[in-house]
VEXNU-756165 format. One record per residue (C-alpha): z negated, x, y negated; residue number from 0. Coordinates in steps of 0.25 Angstrom, whole numbers. Example, Ala and Ser with C-alpha at 12.3 -4.5 7.8 and 13.67 -1.06 7.14 Angstrom:
<atoms>
- -31,49,18,0
- -29,55,4,1
</atoms>
This chain:
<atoms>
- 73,90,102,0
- 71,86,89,1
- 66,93,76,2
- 53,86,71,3
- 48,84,56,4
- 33,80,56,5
- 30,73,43,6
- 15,66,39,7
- 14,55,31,8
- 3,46,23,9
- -7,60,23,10
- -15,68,21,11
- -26,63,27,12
- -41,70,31,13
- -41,63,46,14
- -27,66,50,15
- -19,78,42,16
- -28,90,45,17
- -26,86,59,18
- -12,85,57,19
- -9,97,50,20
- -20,104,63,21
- -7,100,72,22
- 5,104,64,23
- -2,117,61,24
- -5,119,77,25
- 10,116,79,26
- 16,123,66,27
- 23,111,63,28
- 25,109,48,29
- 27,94,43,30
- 27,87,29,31
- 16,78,25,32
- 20,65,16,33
- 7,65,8,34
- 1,51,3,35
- -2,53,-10,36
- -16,44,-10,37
- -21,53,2,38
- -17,66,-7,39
- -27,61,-18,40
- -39,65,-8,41
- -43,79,-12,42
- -45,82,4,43
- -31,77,6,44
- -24,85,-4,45
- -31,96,4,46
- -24,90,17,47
- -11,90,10,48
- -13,104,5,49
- -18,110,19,50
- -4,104,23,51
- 5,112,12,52
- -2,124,17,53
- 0,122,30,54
- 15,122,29,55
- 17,108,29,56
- 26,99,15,57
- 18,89,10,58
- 27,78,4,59
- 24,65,-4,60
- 22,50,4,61
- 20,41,-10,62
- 4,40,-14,63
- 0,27,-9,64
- 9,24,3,65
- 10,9,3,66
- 23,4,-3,67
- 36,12,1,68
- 42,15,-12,69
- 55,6,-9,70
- 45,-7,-10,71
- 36,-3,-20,72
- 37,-11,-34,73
- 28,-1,-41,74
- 36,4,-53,75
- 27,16,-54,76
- 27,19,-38,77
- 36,32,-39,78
- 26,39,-48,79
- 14,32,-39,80
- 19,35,-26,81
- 28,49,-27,82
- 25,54,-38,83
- 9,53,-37,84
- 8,59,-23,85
- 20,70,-29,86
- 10,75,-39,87
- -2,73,-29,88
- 6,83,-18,89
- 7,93,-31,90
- 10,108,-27,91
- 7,104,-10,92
- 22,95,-13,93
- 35,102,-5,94
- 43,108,-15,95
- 54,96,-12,96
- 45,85,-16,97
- 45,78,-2,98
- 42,62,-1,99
- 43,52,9,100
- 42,38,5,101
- 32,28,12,102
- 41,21,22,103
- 32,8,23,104
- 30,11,39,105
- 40,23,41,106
- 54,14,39,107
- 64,21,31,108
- 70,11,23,109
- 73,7,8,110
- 59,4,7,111
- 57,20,6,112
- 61,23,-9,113
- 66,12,-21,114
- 75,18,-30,115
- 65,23,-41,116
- 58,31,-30,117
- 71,37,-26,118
- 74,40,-39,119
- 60,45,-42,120
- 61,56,-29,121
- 75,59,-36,122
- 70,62,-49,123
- 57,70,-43,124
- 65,79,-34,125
- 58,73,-22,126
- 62,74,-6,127
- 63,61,1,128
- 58,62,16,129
- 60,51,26,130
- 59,53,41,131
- 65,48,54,132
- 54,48,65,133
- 41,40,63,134
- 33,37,74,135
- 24,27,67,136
- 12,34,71,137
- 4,26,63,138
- 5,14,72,139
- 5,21,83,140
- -6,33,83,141
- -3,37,99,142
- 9,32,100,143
- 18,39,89,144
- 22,51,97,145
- 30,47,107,146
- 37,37,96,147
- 39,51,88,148
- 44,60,98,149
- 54,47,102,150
- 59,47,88,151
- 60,61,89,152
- 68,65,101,153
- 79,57,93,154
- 80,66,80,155
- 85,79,77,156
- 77,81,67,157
- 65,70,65,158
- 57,67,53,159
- 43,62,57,160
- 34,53,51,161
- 19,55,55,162
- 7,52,47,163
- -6,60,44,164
- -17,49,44,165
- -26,40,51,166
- -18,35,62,167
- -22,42,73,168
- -9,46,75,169
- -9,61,71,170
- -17,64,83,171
- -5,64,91,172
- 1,73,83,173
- 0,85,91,174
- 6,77,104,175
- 17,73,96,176
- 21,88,94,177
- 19,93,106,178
- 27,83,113,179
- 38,85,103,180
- 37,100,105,181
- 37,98,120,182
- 49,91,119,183
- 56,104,110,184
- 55,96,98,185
- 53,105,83,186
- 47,103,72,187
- 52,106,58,188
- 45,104,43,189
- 59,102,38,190
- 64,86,35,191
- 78,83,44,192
- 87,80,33,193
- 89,65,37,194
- 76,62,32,195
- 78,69,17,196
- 87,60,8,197
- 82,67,-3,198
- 80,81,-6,199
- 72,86,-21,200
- 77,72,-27,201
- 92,72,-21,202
- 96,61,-11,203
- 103,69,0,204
- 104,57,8,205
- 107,43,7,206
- 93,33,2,207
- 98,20,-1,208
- 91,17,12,209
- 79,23,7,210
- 79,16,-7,211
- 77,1,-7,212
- 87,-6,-14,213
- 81,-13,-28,214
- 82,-30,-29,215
- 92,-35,-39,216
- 88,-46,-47,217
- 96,-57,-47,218
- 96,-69,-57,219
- 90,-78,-46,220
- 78,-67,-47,221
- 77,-74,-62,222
- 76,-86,-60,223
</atoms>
């Protein structure tokens, strides 16, 4: 049996999150939606991601644009774009711990996820980094991505969940997948296993190297 942390990604949208905040409601399962900064500039979506605060739910930051993981980007300014910008968006409806989950370019942890002025950026700001270990890629797979999500499951203790509230189609299976996970004397939590925090209000509490890419060296060939 295993404890189940249900995270949403890459929302709020109008077609999918009232449906998904109708299910977790119907179940009392609290969850924590990564908000995409671009979507929260919507008046109607703002709404959305209130609606969630109320309801219980954390609402933590997922970057604003969602299209180069930060590790990759050669923006100088994309800190500021990315976290910083969706931060100020989120205003008062933001977890008291500053939550943030970089964009992991297809749901790979790897040191793509952060480059080192963005680790030093959450650092200064106080911010929560959260990662995950189960993701069904439901995206891909709409009907499919329950039975991936219960495999990855039945083999941790305590499993973070990626799942995403937009148009897929894949939320419509929602419901199955937490009714067989129940049937099966599975729990769910709102709280993040600690694995998947390596850091906590701006303090590294685990290891990142492997979470930070590594900057390239120039070497005097470079120059020539």
């Amino acid at each position: 049996m295993s404890q189940i942390t249900l995270t949403f990604d890459n929302g709020p949208t109008e077609a999918v999150t009232p449906w998904v905040l109708d299910v977790l409601a119907k179940y009392d399962i609290r969850s924590t939606f990564f908000v995409l900064g671009k979507n929260i500039v919507e008046p109607s979506n703002r709404a959305l991601m209130h609606r969630a605060r109320e309801e219980g739910h954390w609402i933590g930051n997922h970057t604003f644009t969602h299209e180069v993981p930060l590790g990759k980007s050669t923006v100088e300014s994309a800190c500021d774009d990315e976290i910083g910008r969706t931060q100020s968006l989120i205003g008062d409806a933001a977890h008291p711990d500053k939550l943030f989950r970089p964009f992991g370019g297809g749901g790979v942890v790897g040191p793509h996820l952060l480059s080192p002025a963005a680790c030093t950026y959450l650092e200064t700001g106080g911010y929560t980094c959260v990662l995950w270990n189960s993701i069904s890629r439901d995206w891909e797979d709409p009907d499919g991505w329950v039975d991936t999500a219960l495999q990855q499951c039945a083999h941790l203790e305590n499993a973070l969940t990626v799942l995403h509230d937009y148009e897929t189609g894949a939320m419509r299976n929602l419901e199955r997948f937490i009714v067989r996970a129940l049937e099966r004397g599975d729990s769910f939590q709102q709280a993040f296993p600690p694995a998947c925090v390596p850091m906590h209000r701006g303090v590294r509490i685990l290891p990142m190297d492997s979470f930070i890419c590594t900057p390239v060296r120039a070497t005097e060939g470079d120059h020539q």
